[in-house]
C-alpha positions in Angstrom: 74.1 -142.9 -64.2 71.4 -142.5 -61.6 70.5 -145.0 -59.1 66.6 -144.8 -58.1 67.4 -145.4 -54.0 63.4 -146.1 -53.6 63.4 -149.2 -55.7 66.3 -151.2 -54.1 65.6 -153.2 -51.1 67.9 -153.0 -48.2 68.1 -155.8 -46.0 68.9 -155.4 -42.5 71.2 -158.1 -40.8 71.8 -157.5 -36.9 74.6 -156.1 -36.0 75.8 -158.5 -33.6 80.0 -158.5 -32.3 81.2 -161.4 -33.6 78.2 -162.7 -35.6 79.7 -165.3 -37.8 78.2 -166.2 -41.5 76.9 -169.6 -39.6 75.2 -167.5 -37.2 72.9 -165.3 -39.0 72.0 -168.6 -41.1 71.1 -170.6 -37.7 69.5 -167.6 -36.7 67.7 -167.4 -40.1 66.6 -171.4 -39.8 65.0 -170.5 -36.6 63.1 -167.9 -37.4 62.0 -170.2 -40.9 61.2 -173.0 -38.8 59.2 -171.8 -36.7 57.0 -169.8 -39.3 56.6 -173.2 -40.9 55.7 -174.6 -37.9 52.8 -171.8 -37.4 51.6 -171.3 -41.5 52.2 -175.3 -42.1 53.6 -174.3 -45.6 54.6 -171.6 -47.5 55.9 -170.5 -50.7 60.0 -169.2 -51.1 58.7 -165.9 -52.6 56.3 -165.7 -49.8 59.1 -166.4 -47.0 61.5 -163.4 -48.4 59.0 -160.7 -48.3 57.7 -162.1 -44.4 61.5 -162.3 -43.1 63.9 -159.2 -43.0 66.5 -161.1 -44.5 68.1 -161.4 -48.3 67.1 -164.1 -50.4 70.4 -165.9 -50.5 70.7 -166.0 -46.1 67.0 -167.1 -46.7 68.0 -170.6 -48.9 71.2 -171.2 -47.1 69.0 -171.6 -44.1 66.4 -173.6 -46.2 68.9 -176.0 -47.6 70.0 -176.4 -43.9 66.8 -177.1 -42.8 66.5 -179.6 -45.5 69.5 -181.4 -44.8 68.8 -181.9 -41.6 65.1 -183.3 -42.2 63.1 -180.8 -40.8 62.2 -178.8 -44.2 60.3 -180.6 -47.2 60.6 -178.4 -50.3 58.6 -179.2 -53.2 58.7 -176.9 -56.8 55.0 -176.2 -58.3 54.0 -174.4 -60.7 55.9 -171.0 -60.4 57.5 -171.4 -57.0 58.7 -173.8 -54.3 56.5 -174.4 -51.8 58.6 -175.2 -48.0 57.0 -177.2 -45.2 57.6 -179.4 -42.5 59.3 -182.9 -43.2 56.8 -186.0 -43.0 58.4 -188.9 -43.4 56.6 -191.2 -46.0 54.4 -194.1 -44.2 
């Protein structure tokens, strides 16, 4: 069976000595954040293409963001939209 190299996406993690799993999602919220911060929301589907990382580093760091307050996530229609936590009035 032939594999068609040009339609799987490769994801490039740094290669960093001693880069733990917790790491790269830290480093992962970071980056998130602050594009959140910048765009004031934006869609999940939108956030994998804009950061070089794979979609299951991309909602480990989302759910960490969530948990910790500083993410909102909210489903419509076909996709979730992530912003910035506002705490209700």
């Amino acid at each position: 069976m032939l594999y068609k190299l040009w339609q799987m996406r490769i994801y490039l993690i740094p290669q960093v000595r001693g880069a733990k799993m917790n790491d790269l999602i830290d480093l992962t919220a970071s980056r998130i954040h602050t594009m959140v911060q910048q765009q004031g929301s934006i869609t999940l589907s939108n956030l994998e293409y804009a950061i070089d990382a794979s979609y299951n580093l991309i909602f480990l760091a989302v759910e960490r963001l969530v948990a910790t307050g500083k993410l909102n996530v909210k489903k419509d229609v076909w996709d979730y939209t992530v912003s910035i936590f506002q705490e209700p009035e």
